[in-house]
C-alpha positions in Angstrom: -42.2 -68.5 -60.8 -40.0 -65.5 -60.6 -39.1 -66.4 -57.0 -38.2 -70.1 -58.8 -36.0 -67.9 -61.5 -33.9 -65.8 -59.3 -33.5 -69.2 -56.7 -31.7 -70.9 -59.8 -29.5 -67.8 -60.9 -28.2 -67.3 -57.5 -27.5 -71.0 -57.2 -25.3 -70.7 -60.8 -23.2 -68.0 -59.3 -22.7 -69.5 -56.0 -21.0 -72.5 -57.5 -19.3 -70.4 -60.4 -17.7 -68.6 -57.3 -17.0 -72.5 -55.8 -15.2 -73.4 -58.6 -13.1 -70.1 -59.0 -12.4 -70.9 -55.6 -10.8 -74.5 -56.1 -9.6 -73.8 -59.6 -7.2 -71.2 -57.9 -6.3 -74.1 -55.1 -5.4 -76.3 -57.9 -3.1 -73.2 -59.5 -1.3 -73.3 -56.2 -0.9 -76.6 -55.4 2.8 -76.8 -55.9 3.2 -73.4 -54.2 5.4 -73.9 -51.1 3.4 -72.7 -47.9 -0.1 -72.0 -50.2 -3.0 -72.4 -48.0 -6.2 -74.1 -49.7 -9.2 -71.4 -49.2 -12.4 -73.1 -48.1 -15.8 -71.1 -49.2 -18.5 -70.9 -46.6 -22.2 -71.4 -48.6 -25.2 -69.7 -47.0 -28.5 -69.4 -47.7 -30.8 -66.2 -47.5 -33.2 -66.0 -45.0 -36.4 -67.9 -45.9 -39.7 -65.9 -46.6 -42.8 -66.5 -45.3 -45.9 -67.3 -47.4 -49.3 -66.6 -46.3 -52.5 -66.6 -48.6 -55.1 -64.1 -48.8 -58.5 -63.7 -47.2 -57.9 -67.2 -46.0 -58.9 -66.6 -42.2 -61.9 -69.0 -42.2 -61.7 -72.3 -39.5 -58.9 -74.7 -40.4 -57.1 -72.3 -42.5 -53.9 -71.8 -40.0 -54.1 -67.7 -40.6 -53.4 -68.1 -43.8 -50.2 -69.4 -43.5 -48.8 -71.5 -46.0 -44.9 -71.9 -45.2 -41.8 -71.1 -45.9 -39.9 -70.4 -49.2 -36.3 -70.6 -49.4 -34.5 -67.6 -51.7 -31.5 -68.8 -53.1 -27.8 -69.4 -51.5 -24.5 -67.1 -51.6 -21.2 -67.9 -50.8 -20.7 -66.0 -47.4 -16.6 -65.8 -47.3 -13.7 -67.9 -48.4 -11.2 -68.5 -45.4 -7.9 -70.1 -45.2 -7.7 -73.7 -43.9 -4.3 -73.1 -41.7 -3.4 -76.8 -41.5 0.4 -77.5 -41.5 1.8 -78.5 -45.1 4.0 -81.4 -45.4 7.8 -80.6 -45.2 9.9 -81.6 -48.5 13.6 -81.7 -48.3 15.3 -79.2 -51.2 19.3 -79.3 -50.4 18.5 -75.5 -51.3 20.3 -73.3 -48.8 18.1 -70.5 -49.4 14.8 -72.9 -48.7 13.5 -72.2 -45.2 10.4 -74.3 -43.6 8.7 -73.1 -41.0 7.5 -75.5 -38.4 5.0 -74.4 -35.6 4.5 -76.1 -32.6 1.6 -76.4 -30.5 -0.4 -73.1 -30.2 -3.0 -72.9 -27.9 -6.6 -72.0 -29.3 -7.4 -68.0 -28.9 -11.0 -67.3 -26.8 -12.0 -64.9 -29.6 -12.0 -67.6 -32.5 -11.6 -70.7 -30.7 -9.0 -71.5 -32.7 -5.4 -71.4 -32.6 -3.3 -68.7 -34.4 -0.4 -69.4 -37.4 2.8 -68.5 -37.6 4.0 -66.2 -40.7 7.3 -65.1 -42.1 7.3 -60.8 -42.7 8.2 -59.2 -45.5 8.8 -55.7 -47.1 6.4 -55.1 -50.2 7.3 -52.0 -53.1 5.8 -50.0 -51.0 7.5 -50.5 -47.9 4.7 -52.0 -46.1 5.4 -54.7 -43.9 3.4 -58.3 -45.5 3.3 -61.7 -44.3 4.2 -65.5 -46.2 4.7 -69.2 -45.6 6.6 -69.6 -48.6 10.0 -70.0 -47.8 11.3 -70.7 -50.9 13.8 -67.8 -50.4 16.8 -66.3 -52.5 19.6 -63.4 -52.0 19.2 -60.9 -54.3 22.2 -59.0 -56.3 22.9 -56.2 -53.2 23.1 -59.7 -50.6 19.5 -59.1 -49.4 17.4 -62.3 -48.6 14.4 -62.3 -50.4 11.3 -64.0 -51.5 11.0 -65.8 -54.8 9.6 -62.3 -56.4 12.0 -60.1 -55.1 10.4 -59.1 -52.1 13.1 -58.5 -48.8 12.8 -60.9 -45.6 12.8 -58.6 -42.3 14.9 -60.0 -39.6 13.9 -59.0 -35.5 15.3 -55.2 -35.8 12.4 -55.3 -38.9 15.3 -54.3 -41.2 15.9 -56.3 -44.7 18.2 -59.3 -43.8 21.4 -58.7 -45.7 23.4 -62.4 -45.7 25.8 -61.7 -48.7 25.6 -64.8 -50.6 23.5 -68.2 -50.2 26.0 -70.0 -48.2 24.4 -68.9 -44.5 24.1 -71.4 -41.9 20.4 -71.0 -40.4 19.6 -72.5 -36.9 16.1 -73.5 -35.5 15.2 -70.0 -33.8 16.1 -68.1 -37.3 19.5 -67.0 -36.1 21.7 -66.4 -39.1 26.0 -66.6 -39.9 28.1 -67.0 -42.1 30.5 -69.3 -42.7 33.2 -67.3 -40.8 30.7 -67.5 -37.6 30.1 -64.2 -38.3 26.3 -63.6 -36.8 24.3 -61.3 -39.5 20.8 -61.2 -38.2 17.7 -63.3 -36.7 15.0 -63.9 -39.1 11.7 -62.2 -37.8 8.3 -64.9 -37.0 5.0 -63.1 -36.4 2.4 -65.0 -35.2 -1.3 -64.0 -36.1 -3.9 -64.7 -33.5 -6.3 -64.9 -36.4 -5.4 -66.0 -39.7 -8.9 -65.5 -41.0 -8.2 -61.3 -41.3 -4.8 -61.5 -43.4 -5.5 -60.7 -47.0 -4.1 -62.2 -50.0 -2.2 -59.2 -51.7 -0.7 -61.0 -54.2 2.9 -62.8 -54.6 2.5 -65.2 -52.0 1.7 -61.9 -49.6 -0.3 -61.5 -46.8 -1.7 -57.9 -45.6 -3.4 -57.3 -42.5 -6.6 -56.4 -42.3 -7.8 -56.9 -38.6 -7.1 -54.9 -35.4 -5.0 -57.2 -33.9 -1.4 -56.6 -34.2 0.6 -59.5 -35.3 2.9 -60.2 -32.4 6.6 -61.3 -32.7 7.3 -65.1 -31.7 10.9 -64.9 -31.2 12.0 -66.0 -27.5 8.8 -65.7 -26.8 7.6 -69.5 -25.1 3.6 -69.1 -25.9 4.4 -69.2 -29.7 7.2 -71.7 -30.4 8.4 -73.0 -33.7 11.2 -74.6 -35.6 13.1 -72.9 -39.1 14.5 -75.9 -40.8 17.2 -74.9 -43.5 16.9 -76.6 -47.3 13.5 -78.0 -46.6 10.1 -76.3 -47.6 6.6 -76.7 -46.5 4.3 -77.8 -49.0 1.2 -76.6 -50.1 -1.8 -78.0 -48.4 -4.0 -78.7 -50.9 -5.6 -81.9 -51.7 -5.9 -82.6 -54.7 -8.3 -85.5 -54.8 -10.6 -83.4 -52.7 -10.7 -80.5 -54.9 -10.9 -82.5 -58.1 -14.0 -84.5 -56.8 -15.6 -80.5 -55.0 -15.2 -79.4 -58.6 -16.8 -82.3 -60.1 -19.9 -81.2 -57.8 -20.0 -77.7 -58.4 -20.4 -78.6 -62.0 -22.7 -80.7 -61.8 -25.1 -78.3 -59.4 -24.5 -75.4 -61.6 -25.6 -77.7 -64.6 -29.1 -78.6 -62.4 -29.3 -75.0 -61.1 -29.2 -74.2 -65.2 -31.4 -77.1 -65.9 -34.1 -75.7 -63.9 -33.1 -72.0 -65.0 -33.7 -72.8 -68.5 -37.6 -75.1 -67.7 -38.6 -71.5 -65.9 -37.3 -69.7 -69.0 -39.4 -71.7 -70.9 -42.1 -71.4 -68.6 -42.5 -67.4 -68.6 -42.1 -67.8 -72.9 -45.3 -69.6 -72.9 -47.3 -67.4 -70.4 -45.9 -64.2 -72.0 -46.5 -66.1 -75.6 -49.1 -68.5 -75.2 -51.6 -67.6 -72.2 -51.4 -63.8 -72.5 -52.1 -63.9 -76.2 -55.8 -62.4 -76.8 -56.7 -64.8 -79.9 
């Protein structure tokens, strides 16, 4: 009965952590370049059951079988699926479209491409949200004040919003005058960048993320006044959330029945009159 009790309890968490999960996917779904986070539910390893002084003929060692002890969710990952683009007429607006990347042997997987950017600190993160803006010095910068790098890993200072953009990130003014190249990474796997807050990324794996300008095994496309979406779908997560409510509502059904259960033994049965 206690095995039962704890079964149920870790079931109710699990799904409490499934629906934390997809109530923060709906917060984001109109975040440009938000990627949906998809949790991984496992279940502990299955314990053995055997009976006592049960050895006789036809008794199979005692064994009786196997008792599963409860589920956890393992990890929530990034699904790194391309958003939709949306045209803005925003200058400032950048989309990044990746081409064809070519799986990695570690993962089996292919990488994603990343914008960088400069935290408070000075650390170098990592976006998709392009939904950029020039700050009061002429710095380009994320929606929270944060600075876009360009190749040299310097802040990009453009002046004003009225920068012409081409496809490999190159930036002028209006005058023709060439001010910088807006820096790509690429990240062989997504799964070990870290959500630091803001629309940052930090990296938390040993690979180093590896700069796809000119370089032919990572191409992409920067289209000016457009923004990639977020991925999210929302008539997914609406009906995942649905189910997670309705399993932690059985998991706490069945809770509740051994609750009741181990009142009466503790009430009931163990009671010497």
């Amino acid at each position: 009965m206690i095995r039962g009790f704890y079964q149920a309890a870790s079931g109710m968490m699990t799904q409490q952590r499934q629906t934390e999960k997809l109530e923060d996917n709906l917060a984001n779904v109109h975040t440009p370049g938000h990627k949906a986070d998809h949790g991984a539910i496992r279940t502990f390893p299955n314990m053995l059951i055997q009976s006592m002084n049960s050895d006789g003929p036809g008794m199979n060692n005692g064994t009786i079988g196997e008792l599963a002890t409860g589920v956890y969710m393992q990890e929530r990952a990034p699904d790194i699926q391309q958003g939709d683009l949306r045209e803005t007429g925003v200058g400032t607006d950048v989309a990044l479209l990746q081409g064809v990347l070519e799986p990695e042997e570690e993962t089996g997987e292919p990488g994603m491409l990343f914008f960088a950017a400069q935290d408070d600190s000075g650390d170098v993160q990592y976006t998709r949200n392009g939904n950029f803006t020039v700050d009061g010095e002429g710095f380009l910068t994320t929606s929270q004040g944060h600075y876009i790098l360009g190749t040299d890993g310097e802040p990009l200072e453009v002046e004003n919003e009225w920068f012409t953009l081409a496809s490999n990130g190159e930036i002028t003014m209006d005058t023709e005058e060439y001010v910088g190249q807006l820096e790509v990474v690429y990240a062989a796997d997504p799964q070990q960048l870290i959500k630091s807050g803001e629309g940052l990324l930090q990296n938390e794996g040993e690979a180093e993320m590896v700069s796809a300008v000119d370089n032919d095994d990572y191409p992409y496309d920067l289209q000016q006044q457009f923004l990639e979406q977020s991925n999210v779908d929302v008539g997914q997560t609406m009906a995942d959330m649905t189910r997670a409510f309705r399993q932690f509502e059985a998991n706490q059904t069945v809770l509740q029945a051994y609750d009741q259960n181990l009142q009466r033994t503790a009430n009931d049965i163990g009671s010497l009159s």
